[in-house]
Structure formats: structure tokens, C-alpha cells
C-alpha positions as CSV (number, residue, x, y, z in Angstrom):
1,X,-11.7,10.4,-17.8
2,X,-15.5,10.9,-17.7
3,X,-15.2,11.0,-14.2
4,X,-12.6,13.6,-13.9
5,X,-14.8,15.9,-16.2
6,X,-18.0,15.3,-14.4
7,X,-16.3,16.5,-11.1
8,X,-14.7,19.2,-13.0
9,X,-18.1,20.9,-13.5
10,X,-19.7,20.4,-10.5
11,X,-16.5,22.2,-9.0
12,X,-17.0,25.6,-11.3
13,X,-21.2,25.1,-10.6
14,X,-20.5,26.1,-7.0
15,X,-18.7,28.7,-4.9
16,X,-15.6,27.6,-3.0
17,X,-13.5,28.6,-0.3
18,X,-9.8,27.0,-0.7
19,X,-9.2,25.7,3.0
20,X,-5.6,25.0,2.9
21,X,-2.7,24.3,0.2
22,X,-0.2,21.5,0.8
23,X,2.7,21.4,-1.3
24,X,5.4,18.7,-0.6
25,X,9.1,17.1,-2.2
26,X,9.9,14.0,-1.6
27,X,13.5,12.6,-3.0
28,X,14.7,9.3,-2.8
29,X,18.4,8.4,-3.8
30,X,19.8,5.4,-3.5
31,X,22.8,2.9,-5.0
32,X,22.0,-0.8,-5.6
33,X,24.4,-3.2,-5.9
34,X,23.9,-6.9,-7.6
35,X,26.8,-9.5,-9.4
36,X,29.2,-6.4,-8.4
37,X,27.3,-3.9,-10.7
38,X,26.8,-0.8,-9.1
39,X,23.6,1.4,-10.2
40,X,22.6,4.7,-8.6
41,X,18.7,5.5,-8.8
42,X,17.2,9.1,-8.2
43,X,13.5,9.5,-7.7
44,X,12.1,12.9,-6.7
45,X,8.4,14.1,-6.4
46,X,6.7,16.9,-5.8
47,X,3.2,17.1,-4.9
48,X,0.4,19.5,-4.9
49,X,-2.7,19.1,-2.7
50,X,-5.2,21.8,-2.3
51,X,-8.3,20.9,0.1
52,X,-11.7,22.9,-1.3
53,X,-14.8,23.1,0.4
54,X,-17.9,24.5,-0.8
55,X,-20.3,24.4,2.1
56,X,-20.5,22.5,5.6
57,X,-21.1,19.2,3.7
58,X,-19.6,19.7,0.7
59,X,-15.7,19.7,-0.2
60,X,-12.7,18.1,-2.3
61,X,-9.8,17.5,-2.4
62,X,-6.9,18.0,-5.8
63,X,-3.6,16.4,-5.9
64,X,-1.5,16.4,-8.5
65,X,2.1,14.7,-8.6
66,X,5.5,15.0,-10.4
67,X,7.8,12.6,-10.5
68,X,11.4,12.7,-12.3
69,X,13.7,9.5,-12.7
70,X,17.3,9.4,-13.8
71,X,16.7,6.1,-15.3
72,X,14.4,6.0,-18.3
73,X,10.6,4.7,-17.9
74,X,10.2,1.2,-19.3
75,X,6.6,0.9,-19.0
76,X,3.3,3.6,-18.3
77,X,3.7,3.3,-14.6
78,X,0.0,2.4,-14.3
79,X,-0.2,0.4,-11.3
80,X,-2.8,-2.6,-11.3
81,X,-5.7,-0.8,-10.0
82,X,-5.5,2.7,-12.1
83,X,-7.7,2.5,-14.7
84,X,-7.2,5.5,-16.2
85,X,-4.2,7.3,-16.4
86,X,-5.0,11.2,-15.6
87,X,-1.8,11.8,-16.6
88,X,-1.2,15.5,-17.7
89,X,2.2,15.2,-19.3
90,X,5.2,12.3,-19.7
91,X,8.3,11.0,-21.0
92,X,11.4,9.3,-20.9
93,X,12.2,10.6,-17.0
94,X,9.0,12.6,-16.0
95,X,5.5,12.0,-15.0
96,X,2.7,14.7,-14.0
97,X,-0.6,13.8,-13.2
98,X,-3.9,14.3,-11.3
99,X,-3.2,11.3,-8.5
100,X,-6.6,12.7,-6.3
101,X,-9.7,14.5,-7.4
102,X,-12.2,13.1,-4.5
103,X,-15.3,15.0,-4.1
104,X,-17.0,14.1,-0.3
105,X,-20.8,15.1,0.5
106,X,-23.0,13.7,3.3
107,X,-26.5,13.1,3.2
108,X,-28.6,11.7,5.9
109,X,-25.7,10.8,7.6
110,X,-24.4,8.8,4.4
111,X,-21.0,9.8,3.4
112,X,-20.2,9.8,-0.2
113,X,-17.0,9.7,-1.8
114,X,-16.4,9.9,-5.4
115,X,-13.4,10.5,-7.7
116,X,-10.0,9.6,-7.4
117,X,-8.7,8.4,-4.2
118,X,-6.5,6.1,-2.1
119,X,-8.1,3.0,-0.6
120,X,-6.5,0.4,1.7
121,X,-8.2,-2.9,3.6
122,X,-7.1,-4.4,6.0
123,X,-4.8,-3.8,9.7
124,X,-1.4,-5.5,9.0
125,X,1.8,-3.0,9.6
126,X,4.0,-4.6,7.6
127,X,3.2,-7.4,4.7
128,X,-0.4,-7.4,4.0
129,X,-2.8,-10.2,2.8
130,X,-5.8,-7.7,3.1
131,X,-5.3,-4.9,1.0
132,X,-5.2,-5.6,-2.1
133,X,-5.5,-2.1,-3.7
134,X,-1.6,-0.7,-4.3
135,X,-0.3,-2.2,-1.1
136,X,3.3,-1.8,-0.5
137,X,6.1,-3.7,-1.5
138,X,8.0,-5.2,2.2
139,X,10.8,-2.7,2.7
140,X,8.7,0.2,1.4
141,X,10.6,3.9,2.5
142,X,8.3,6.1,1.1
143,X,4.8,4.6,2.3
144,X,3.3,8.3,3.1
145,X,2.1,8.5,-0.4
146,X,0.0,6.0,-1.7
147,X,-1.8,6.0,-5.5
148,X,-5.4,6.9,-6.1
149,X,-7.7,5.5,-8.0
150,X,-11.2,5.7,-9.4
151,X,-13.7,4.6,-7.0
152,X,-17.2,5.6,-5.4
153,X,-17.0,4.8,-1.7
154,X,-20.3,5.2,0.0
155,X,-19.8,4.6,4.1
156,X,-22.6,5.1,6.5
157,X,-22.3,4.6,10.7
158,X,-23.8,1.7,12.5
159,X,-23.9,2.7,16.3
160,X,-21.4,4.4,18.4
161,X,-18.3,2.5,16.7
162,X,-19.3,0.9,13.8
163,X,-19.3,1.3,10.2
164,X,-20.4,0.0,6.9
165,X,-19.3,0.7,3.0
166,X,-19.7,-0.2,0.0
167,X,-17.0,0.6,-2.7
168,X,-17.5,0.3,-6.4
169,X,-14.4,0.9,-9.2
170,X,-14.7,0.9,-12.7
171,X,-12.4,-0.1,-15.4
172,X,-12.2,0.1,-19.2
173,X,-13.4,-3.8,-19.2
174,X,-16.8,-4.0,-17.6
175,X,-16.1,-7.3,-16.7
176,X,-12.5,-6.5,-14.6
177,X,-14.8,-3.5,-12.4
178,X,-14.4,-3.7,-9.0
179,X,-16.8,-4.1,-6.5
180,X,-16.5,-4.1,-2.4
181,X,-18.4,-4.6,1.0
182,X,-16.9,-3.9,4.2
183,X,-18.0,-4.5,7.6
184,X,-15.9,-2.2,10.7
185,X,-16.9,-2.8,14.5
186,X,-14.9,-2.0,17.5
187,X,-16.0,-4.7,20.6
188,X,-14.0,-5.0,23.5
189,X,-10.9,-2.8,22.4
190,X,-10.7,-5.1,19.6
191,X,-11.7,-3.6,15.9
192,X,-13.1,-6.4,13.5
193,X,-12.9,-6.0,10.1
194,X,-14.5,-8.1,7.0
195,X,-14.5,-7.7,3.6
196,X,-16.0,-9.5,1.2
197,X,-16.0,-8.4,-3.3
198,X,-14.9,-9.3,-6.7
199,X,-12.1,-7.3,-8.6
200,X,-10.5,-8.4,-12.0
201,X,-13.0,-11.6,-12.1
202,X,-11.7,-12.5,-9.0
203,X,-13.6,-13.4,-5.6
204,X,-12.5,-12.2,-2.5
205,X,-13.4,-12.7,1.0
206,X,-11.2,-11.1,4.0
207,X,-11.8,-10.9,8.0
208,X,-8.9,-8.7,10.0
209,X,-8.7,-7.8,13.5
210,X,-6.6,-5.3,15.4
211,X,-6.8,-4.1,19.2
212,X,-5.1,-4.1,23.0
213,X,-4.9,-7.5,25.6
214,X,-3.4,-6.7,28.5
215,X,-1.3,-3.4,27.3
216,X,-0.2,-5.4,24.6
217,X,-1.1,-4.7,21.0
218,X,-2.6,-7.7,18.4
219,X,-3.2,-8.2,14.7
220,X,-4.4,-10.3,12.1
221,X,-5.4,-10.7,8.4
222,X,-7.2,-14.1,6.6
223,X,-8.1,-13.9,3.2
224,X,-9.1,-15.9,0.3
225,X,-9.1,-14.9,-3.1
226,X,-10.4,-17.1,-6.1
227,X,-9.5,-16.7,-9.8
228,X,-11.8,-17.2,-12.1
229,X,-9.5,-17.4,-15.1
230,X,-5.9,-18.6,-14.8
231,X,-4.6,-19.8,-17.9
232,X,-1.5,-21.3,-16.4
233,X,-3.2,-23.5,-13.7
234,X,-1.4,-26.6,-14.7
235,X,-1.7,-28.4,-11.2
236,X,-5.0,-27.0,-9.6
237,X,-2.7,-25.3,-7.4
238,X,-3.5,-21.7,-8.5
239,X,-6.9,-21.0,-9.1
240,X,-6.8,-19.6,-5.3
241,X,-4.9,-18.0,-2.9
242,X,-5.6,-18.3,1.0
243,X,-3.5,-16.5,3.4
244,X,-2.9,-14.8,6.7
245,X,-0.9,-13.1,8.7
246,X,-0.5,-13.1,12.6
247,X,0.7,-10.2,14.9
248,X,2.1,-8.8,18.3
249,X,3.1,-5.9,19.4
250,X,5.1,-5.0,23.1
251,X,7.0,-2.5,24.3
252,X,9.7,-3.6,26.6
253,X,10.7,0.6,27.3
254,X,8.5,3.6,26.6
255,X,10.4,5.1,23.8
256,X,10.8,1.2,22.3
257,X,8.2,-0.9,19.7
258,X,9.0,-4.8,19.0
259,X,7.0,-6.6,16.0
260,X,6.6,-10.1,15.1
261,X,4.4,-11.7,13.2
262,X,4.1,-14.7,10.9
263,X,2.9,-14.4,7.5
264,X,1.7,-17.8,5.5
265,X,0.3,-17.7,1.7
266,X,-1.3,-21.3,0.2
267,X,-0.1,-20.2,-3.6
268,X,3.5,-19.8,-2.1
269,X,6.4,-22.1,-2.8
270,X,7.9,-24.5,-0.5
271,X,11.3,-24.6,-2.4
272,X,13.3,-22.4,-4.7
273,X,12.4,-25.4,-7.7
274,X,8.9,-23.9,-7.7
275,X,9.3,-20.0,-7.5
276,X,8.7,-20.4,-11.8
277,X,5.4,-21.7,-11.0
278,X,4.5,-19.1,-8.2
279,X,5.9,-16.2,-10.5
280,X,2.6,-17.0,-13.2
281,X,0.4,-16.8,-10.0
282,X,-2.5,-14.1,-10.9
283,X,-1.1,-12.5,-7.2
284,X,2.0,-12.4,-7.6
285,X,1.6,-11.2,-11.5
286,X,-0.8,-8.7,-9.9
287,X,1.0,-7.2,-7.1
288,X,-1.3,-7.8,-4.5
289,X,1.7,-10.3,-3.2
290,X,5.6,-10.0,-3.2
291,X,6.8,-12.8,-1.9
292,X,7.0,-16.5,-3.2
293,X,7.2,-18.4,-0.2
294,X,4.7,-20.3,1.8
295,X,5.9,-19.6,5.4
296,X,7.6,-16.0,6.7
297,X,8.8,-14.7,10.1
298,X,8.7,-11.2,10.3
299,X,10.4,-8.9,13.0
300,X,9.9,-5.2,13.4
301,X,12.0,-3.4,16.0
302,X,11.8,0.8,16.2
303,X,13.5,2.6,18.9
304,X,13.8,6.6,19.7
305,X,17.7,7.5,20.2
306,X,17.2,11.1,21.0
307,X,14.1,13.3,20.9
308,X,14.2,13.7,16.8
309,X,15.9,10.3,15.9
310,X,14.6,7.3,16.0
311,X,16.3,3.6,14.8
312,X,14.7,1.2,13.1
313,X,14.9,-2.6,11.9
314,X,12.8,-4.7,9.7
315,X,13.7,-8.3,9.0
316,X,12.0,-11.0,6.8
317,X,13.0,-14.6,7.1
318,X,11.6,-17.4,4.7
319,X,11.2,-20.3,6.6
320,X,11.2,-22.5,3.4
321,X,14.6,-21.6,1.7
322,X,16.1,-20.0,4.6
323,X,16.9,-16.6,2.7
324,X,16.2,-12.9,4.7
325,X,15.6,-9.9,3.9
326,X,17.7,-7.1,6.1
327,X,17.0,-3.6,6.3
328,X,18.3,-1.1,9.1
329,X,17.4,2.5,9.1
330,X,17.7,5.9,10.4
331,X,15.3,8.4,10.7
332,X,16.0,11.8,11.8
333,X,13.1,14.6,12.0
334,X,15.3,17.9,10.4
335,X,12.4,20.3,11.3
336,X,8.8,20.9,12.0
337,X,8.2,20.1,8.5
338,X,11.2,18.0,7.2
339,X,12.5,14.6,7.8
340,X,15.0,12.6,6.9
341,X,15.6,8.9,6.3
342,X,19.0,6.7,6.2
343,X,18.8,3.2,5.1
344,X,20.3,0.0,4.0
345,X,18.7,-3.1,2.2
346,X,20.1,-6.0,1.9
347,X,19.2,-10.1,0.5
348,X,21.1,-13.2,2.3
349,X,20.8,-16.8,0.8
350,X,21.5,-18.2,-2.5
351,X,21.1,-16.7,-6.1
352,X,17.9,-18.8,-6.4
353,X,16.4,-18.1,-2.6
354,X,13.8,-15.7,-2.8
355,X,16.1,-12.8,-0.9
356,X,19.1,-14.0,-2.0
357,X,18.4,-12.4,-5.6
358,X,17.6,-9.1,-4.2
359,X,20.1,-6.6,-5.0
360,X,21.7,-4.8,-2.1
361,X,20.8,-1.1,-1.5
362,X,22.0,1.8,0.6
363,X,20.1,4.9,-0.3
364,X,18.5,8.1,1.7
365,X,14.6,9.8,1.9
366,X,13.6,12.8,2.4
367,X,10.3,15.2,2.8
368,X,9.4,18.5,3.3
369,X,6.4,20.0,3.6
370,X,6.0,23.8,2.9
């Protein structure tokens, strides 16, 4: 909150001209389906974002969000990384808040970004062992908004296609702050990415790379994160995590996109016996992971139908317990500012496979900007 109020006054200590003002709803309602209980679920959002500058190397940028649910709120609806709520009013079915407030300034060609902002690592498209800040859940519809938090990002150009950065968040517990190198370079068509920091006492080191061989699009994410305190490493089995994930991308038509990858996690479980133990995992408990599995094919397919409508498929298959996660969509772009998604979810395998539990869902998205 200190933060907020410190950029506060450096905003009224200096002219501004408002560039542009970006206001946009986003609904999401869908049924889910599990042991033959039906629920229906109704999420809608609107969003303010007003982009300010005060000079040619001075600006900000203000969002602020509202979302309503049908279903009461059980918790805050902090996520992991958000320190600080910002929120500006909320009960049973309705949240407001302040979700950005980034001021950006350059000096001597270091670029300096402080406030509340989104932040993602890594170059996965789909399940990600990188980014660790609020990544998406697999199956994701709404991943054009993503939640801010409070960081200072200070970035700064190494040659013609390189970059360097070094990110620092706080939190209420000096000890939890989190802290961040990263390395960008582009060689060869190929852009390399490494990471290395420490977030919530726990040590991270991450290397990514994403780029073109031969017309044909690649991708990858390693990491390994240590926890420093795990009070329910019983078996020396979870004090880290090392994963990766492994990616191609073709196109057999021009108008068509095929994904596969293969996604592997070390604190995953090899059989349904064990998804107890993987559940108490400081990843899984953290939501910088999703799945409880060791091994996963994944399978992306996206194909345009006409010139505004597009199909699309995203499948998940756990090599360990055999269970998969199925989800078809359609999306349809209404207008120049509107679009519209169709979609159906689905979990195959037993009640205590890790999809099988899922509950199935058939729901719709849309967004307009105005």
C-alpha cells in the first residue's frame, strides 16, 4: 500500500496527457457437471485501463477491475504472488480493485518499471514449468488478462537483441520477498532465456528456449526449484522440484497450427496411490503447478474454418494413470472489437486418475472492447 501511495503523488507532482482509455467486459458462463450434479457458474468483469504519459520518457499505466460471481467468495481471492490486496471494495459476489498502477521511466537507456504489474517467465504455450508468477491453469479460456503484482523491474539492452533484468517483489514477510535475474538473447533465430532467483524461501534456477528450424517452430522450459522449508518432506522426495517441458510446432496448411509437447515434473506422482503426497507439495500448494503426474503428452491443434472462426483442440494425456483432459472450442470474432468463445471441458479415467475427477464443463466467453 505504500507503493500505491508513493506513485499516487508522483502522478499529481506532474502534468499529464491521458493517451488513450481502454475499457473492456469480459463474461464467462458456464455449467459443470460432476456425480450427476449440475452447477452453473457466472463470472463477468469489467475492466478499466487508462494509459498516462507525462513526457517522452515518462508514463503509466491504471487498471482497475470488477468482477461479480453468482456463487459466493470462499476466500480473499489473493492469488500466491499479490501481496497486497489494492482492493477498493468487496463482498459476498463482487470484487473492485486497482490490478495495475505501473509507472515506466528510462534513464540512460535503463528502463524502470515500478508499481503493480503483470510478469511472466518463460516461452511454453501451454503448461508452463517457467513462470511461476500467476501462470495459468491448463484449459485456461480467459488467458488475455493476467493479475498484477507489486514488483520493481529494472531491464536494460545488451546489443542488437539482447536483454538483461532484474526484478525485485516485496511482501509483508521480509523473508518471503522475491527477487529475480534474467538473461534474454536471440542467436541464430533461436531466443535463450535463463532465469535464475529466490521467491517464498525458495531457490530457483530456469533456462527456456524458443525459435524456427527449418520453417518449423521449437520450445522448451527446464527448471529447478528448491524449498527451503517443507514441513511435510517425509521421504526426501519434496524438498525440490525439477521439470521441463519440450515443444514443436508445424503447420501442415496455412490457415492450420499442430502442438505437441511433452511435459515431465520430478515431485509428480507415478500412480494415483501417491497424488496425497504430491497434493502437500509446496508447488502444487502454491499454484506454480496443476498437475500431479510425473509424465504428460500434450496436443494442441487450432485451425481457421472461415475468415472470423477458427476451431480449436487442446488435449492432455497422463502417461502414468492413463487419464486426459479434453477440451474442444469455438472461437468466433463477432466484430472489430468483440469475440466470442464456445467450449467444452471434459476429464476421462477413474474417480482417483488425475482427470478423471475433473468435473465436466460446457460454458461460453466473451469480450468487448469499447
Amino acid at each position: 500500500m505504500k507503493l500505491f501511495l508513493f506513485l499516487i503523488l508522483i502522478s499529481i507532482s506532474f502534468p499529464f496527457v491521458l493517451n488513450d482509455s481502454i475499457h473492456s467486459i469480459r463474461n464467462l458462463f458456464f455449467t459443470s457437471t460432476f456425480n450427476n450434479k449440475s452447477n452453473f457458474h457466472f463470472n463477468g468483469a469489467f475492466r478499466n485501463v487508462f494509459n498516462v504519459s507525462i513526457n517522452d520518457n515518462v508514463d503509466f499505466n491504471i487498471h482497475l477491475n470488477h468482477q461479480y460471481f453468482n456463487k459466493s467468495l470462499l476466500t480473499n481471492n489473493l492469488n500466491r504472488f499479490e501481496q497486497f490486496s489494492h482492493h477498493l471494495y468487496q463482498n459476498q459476489h463482487l470484487i473492485s480493485k486497482i490490478d495495475r498502477f505501473q509507472f515506466n521511466f528510462s534513464h540512460k537507456q535503463v528502463d524502470f518499471v515500478l508499481g503493480r504489474q503483470a510478469i511472466s517467465f518463460g516461452t511454453s504455450h501451454f503448461i508452463s514449468v517457467m513462470d511461476i508468477i500467476n501462470p495459468f491453469a491448463p484449459g485456461t479460456i480467459d488467458s488475455s488478462y493476467k493479475s498484477g503484482i507489486d514488483a520493481l523491474r529494472i531491464q536494460k539492452a545488451t546489443g542488437d537483441t539482447g536483454e538483461i533484468e532484474f526484478i525485485f517483489s516485496p511482501n509483508e514477510s521480509n523473508k518471503d520477498n522475491a527477487y529475480f535475474f534474467r538473461s534474454r538473447q536471440l542467436i541464430k533465430n533461436i531466443d535463450y532465456e535463463f532465469l535464475i532467483g529466490r521467491f517464498r524461501q525458495h531457490n530457483m534456477i530456469a533456462f527456456a528456449f524458443e525459435g524456427e528450424i527449418k520453417k518449423q517452430s521449437i520450445w522448451g522450459e527446464s527448471s529447478f526449484i528448491q524449498f527451503d522449508n517443507n514441513p511435510f518432506d517425509f521421504n526426501n522426495h519434496q524438498s525440490y522440484n525439477l521439470s521441463f517441458n519440450i515443444g514443436l510446432d508445424f503447420h501442415p496448411h496455412e490457415f492450420e497450427n499442430i502442438s505437441i509437447s511433452w511435459f515431465h515434473q520430478q515431485s509428480g506422482a507415478k500412480n494415483p496411490q501417491d497424488f496425497t503426497r504430491v497434493l502437500s507439495n509446496p508447488s502444487f500448494k502454491e499454484q506454480f503447478s496443476y498437475l500431479k503426474g510425473k509424465n504428460y503428452f500434450n496436443l494442441n491443434y487450432q485451425r481457421k474454418i472461415k475468415a472470423l472462426v477458427d476451431i480449436g483442440l487442446s488435449f492432455i494425456y497422463n502417461i502414468n494413470d492413463y487419464s486426459i483432459f479434453f477440451q474442444p472450442k469455438l472461437s468466433i470474432n463477432t466484430s472489430n472489437n468483440s469475440d466470442l468463445v464456445i467450449f467444452y471441458s471434459v476429464g476421462i479415467g477413474s474417480q482417483t486418475s488425475d482427470f478423471g475427477s475433473f468435473s465436466n464443463t460446457i460454458g461460453i466467453f466473451s469480450q468487448y472492447y469499447f
